[in-house]
N, C-alpha and C positions, 0 to 999 in steps of 0.2 A: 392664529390665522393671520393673513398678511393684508396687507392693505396695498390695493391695485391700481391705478391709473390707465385705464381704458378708450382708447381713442379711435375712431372710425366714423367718416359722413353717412353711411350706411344705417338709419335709426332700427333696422331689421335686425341687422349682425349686433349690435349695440345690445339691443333687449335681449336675445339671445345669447347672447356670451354671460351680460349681467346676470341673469336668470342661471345661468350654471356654476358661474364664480360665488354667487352669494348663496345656492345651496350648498357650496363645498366651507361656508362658513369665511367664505373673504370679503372685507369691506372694499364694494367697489365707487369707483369716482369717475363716471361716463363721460365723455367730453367728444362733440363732433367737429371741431373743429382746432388748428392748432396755436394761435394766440391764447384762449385758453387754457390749453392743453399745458401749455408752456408756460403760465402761472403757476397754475394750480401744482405743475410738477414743484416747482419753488417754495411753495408754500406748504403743500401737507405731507414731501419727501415719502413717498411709496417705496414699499419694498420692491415692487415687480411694478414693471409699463408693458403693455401691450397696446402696439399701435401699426394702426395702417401705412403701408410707405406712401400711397399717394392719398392727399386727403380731395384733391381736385385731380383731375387729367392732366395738369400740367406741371406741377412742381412735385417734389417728394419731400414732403414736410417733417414723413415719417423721421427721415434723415437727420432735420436740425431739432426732433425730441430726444433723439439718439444720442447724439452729440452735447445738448443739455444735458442729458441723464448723464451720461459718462463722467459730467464735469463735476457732479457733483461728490460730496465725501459725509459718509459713503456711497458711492453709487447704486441704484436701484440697479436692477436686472433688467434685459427688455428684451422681446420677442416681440419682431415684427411679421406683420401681416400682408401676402403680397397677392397683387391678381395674377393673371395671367398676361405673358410676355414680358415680365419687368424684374425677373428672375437676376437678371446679372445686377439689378440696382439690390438686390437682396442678398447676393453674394457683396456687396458691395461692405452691405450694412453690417455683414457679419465680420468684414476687416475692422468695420471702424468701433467692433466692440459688442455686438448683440448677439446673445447664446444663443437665438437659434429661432428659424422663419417657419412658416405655415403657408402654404400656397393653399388660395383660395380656388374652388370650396373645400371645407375639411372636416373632419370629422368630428363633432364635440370631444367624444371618448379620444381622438386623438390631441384636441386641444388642453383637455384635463390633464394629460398623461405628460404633456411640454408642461404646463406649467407643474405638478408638481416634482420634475425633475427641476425645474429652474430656481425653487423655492429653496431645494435642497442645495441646489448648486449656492443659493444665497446665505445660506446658515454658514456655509465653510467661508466664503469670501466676507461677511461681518462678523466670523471668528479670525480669522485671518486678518482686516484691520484694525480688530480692537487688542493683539497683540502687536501690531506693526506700531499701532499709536503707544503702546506700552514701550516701544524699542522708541519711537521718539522720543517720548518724555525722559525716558533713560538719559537718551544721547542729544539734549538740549545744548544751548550753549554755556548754561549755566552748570553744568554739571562737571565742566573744565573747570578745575578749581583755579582760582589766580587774580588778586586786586594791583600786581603789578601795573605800573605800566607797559612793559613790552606786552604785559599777556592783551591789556585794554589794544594794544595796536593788531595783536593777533585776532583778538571778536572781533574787532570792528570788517577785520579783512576776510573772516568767515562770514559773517551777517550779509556784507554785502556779493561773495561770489559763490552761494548755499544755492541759490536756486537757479543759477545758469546751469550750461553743458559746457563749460571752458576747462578745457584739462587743467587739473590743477599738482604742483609738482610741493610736495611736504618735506619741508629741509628740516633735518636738528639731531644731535645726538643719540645714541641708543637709551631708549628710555624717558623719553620727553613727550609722550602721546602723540604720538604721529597718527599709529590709526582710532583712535580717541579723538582726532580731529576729521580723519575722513568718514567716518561712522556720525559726525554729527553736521559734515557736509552735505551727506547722502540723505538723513533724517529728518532735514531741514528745509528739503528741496520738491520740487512738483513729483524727483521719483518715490519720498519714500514709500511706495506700496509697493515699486519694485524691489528686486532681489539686489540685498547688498552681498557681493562674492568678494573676500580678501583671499589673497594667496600671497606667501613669502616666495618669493623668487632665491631666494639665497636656500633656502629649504629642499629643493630637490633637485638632481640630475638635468644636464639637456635636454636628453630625451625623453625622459618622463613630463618637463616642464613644458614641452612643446605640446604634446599630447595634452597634457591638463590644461593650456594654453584657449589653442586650438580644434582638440577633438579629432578622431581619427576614424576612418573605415576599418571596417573589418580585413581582416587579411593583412593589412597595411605592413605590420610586423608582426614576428614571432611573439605572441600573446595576444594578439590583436581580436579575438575570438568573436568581437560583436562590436557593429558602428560605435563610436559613444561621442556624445556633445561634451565640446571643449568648456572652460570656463566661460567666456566673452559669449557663447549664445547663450549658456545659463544666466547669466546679470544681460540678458537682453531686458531694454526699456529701463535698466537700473545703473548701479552703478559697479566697477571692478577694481580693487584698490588692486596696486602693484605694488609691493611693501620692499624693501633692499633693491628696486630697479639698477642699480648700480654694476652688480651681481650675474649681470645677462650677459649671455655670449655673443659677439659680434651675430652670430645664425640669426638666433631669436630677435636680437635687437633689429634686422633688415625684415623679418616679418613683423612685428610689430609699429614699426613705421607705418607700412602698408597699410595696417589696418586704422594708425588714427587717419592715413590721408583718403582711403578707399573707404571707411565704415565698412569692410566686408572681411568676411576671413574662410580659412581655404584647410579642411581639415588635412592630419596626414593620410597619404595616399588618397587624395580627391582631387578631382581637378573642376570639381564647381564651387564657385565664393557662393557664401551664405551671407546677406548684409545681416547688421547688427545694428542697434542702436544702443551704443553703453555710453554712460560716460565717461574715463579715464582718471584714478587719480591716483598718481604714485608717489614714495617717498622713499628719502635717501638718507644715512648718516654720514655718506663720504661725500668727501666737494667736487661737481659734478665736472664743473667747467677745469679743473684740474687731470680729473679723468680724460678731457677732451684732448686736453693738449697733450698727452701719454696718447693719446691714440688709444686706449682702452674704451672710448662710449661714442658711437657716432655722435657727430655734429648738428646733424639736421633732426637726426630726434632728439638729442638734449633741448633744441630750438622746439619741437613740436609740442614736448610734455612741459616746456618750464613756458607756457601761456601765463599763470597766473602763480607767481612762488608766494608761500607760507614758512617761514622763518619760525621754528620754534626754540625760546631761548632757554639756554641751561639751566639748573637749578641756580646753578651758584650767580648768575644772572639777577635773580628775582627773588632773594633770600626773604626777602617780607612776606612772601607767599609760601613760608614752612609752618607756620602756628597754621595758619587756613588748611593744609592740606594734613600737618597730625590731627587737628580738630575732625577732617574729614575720616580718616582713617582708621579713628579709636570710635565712631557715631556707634553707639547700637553694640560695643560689644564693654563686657563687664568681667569682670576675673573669677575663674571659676569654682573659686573656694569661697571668698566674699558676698561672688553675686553682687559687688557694689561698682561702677562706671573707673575705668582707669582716668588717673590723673597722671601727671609730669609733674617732676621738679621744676625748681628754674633752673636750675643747675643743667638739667639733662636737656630742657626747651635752650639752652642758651647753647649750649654744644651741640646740637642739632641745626643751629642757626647760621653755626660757624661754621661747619661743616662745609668741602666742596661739594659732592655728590658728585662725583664723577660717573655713576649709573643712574644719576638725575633721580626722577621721580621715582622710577620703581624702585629703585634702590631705596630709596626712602622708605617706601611702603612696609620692605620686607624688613627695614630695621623696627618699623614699628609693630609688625608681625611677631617677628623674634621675640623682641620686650616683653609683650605680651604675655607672650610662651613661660619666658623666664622669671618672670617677675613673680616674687613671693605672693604679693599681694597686688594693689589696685593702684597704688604709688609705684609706677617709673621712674626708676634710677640712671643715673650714667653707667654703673655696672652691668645693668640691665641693656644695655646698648652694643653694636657691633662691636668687636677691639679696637678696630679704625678710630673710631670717635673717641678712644679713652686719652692719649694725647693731649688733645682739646682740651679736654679737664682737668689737668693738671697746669697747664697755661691757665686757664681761667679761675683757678682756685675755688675754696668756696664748698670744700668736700666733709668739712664739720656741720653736724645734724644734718643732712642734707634736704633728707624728708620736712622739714622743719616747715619751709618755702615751700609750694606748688606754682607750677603756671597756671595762669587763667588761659583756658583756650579760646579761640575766638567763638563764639554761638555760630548755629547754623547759616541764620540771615545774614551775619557778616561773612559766611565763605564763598556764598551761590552769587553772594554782588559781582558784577563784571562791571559796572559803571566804574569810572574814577571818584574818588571822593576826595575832593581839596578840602584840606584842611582847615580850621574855621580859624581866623585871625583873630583871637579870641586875647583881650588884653587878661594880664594878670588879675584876680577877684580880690576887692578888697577884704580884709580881716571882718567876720562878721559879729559886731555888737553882742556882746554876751549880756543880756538881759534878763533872763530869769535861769535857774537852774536847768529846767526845760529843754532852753537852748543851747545849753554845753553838746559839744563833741570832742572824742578824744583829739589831742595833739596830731597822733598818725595821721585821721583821716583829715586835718583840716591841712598839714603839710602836703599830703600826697594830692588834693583838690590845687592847690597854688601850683606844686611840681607841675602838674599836668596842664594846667594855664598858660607858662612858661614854654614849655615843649609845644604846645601847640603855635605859642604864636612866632617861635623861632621855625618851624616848619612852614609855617605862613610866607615868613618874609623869604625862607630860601624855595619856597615856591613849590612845597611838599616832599623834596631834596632828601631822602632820608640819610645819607651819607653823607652831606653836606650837613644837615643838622646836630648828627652823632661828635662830627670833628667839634662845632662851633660850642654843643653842649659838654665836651667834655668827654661822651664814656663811650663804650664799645656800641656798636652797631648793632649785636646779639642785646643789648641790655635797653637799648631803644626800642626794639621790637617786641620786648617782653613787658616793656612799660605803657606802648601803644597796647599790646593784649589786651591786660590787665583793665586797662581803662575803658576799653570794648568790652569787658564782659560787667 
């Protein structure tokens, strides 16, 4: 049973209402007036509020419990209660969010029958947020894999424009999460309980896209068979990603204008605008402002959609961030004849490192998919790898026992970090007293403890530089990044 919030000056309708609710088994929490009211809603979050719109003749308080409840997450249900003549403040109530009024006097039996439709209507709506919250936590910022620095300039610039309405325009390669960034715009923001709608603009026809677009009447064209709402009323209140926007036809691109400057849109064959409230966010892997100057992308919308650009950079950009993201990739799966967690060579983690990735991230993904696939066992090999990257292996040499060597991946806690981590300026350790037998460690480990002293504090002085470090110590850039793993796990 649910628990109520009950509000009305009336101490007659009050006992009455209570006395029906609490024999239908609901904990009620009576309140006549709305300071109160407006506590208590804070404090013991009700599933359902019923409340009066006027609680005196002169203000309608009902209004600002409404408005409370709404704000809240997740929002209770509310059915307001109205007298007579104040009817349009009840339509009012019902824009700004309340399933459904009672005009006074009414029926118990009809009061029963509102609320346990609203009860129901609230099962689906705190099923429906505690999947929406599932789609957050998904789509965190953390869940962008990348301790680069570019990627650290990318969070910084998602964190801060997640929960405005400012079009935001996603620049970078094919393959680089473009809508992995708008899915965590959207998730991150006052809409996510609204609907997030992506659609690929490069993916269908003109006239198909304007219809999916827009939405059309019936009649409008041959197949036109029934009204249908376009995308942009669908992600009304939410958000519509515009994925290849580059890809648009001079047509579309002059209707879409329109609608960032009007917020309204105008199906086919209609000639009434529907406003909308979306927020816009598209992205591109072609250079937009180059497009301008071909005369291929109007001017004044590349102006309209690039309000606030996101720069995603390429793999080969942010190579320090390939251990984080195989780390990610292999999480949770094991090889299906061992049953034991795949590991990497170094060899294969080092060829992977040098790698350009010219389809960036995904490409990535599906090399460590394939592996997978291929791999005898639970050791990945460089054979085990695209043919693309078998080059690289022979450059890097290193193909005697190869399995011999693993990489240390990075752990989970170091892939989800989005902070920057400076380096600790950490002077070389001196040799440590060997004093009783006890105290001995092998040779290995006491060289590779100093190695790692060393590399740190030469990182230090070039100010965490890793390719400035790689030149100044000597060795490959793939052989820095596997000696940073190694020493994170």
């Amino acid at each position: 049973m649910a628990k109520v919030l009950l509000v009305d000056d009336e101490l007659t309708m009050i006992q009455t209402v209570s006395d029906l609710l609490r024999a239908e088994g609901h904990e009620v929490l009576p309140y006549t007036n709305a300071p109160e009211a407006l506590e208590a809603l804070e404090l013991n979050s009700p599933e359902l509020v019923i409340t009066d719109l006027y609680l005196d003749k002169t203000r309608a308080h009902g209004l600002e419990i409404l408005q409370k409840a709404r704000s809240m997450i997740p929002p209770p249900i509310v059915i307001v209660i109205t007298g007579f003549g104040s009817i349009e403040t009840a339509v009012e109530a019902m824009k700004r969010g309340a399933y459904d009024y009672l005009e006074k006097p009414f029926k118990l039996e009809e009061l029963r029958l509102c609320v346990q439709r609203a009860l129901t209507y609230g099962d689906t709506v705190s099923e429906n947020f505690y999947l929406r919250k599932q789609l957050r936590k998904k789509y965190q910022f953390n869940q962008i894999i990348g301790t680069s620095a570019k990627m650290q300039v990318v969070f910084k610039m998602i964190e801060r424009v997640a929960d405005t309405d400012s079009t935001v325009l996603i620049l970078g390669e094919s393959g680089t999460g473009k809508e992995l960034v708008a899915r965590a715009l959207h998730f991150n923001s006052r809409r996510q309980f609204a609907p997030f709608v992506p659609i690929n603009c490069s993916a269908l026809p003109e006239h198909l896209l304007e219809s999916e677009l827009f939405g059309h009447r019936r009649g409008a064209f041959t197949g036109a068979i029934a009204d249908k709402k376009g995308l942009f009323q669908e992600a009304d209140g939410g958000t519509i990603f515009l994925d290849e926007i580059a890809s648009m036809t001079s047509m579309l691109q002059s209707r879409l204008l329109r609608v960032l400057q009007e917020r309204e849109v105008r199906r086919v064959g209609d000639n009434m605008p529907v406003y909308v409230n979306v927020r816009v966010v598209a992205a591109t892997n072609e250079p937009l402002e180059q497009r301008v100057k071909e005369g291929a992308f109007r001017e004044d919308l590349y102006y309209r959609i690039n309000v606030i650009p996101i720069v995603l950079p390429p793999l080969r950009e942010r190579r320090d961030d390939v251990p984080l993201l195989v780390a990610h990739f292999l999480r949770d799966k094991v090889h299906p004849r061992t049953q034991q967690p795949f590991k990497l060579t170094r060899r294969a983690m080092d060829v992977l490192c040098a790698y350009d990735w010219p389809g960036n991230v995904r490409e990535l993904e599906n090399a460590i998919q394939r592996a997978c696939v291929l791999s005898d066992n639970e050791i990945i090999q460089v054979a085990d790898l695209p043919p693309a990257l078998h080059p690289l292996a022979d450059k890097l040499g290193g193909a005697e026992d190869e399995t011999r060597e693993t990489a240390q991946l990075p752990t989970p806690a170091a892939e989800a970090t989005i902070t920057p981590q400076p380096a600790a300026a950490a002077a070389p350790a001196p040799a440590a007293a060997v004093t009783s037998q006890a105290g001995m460690r092998p040779l290995k480990d006491f060289l590779r403890e100093q190695e790692m002293a060393y590399i740190n504090q030469v990182l230090a002085n070039v100010g965490g530089d890793k390719e400035k470090a790689a030149q100044l110590l000597g060795v490959s850039l793939a052989t820095l990044y596997r000696k940073l793993a190694e020493a994170e796990g």
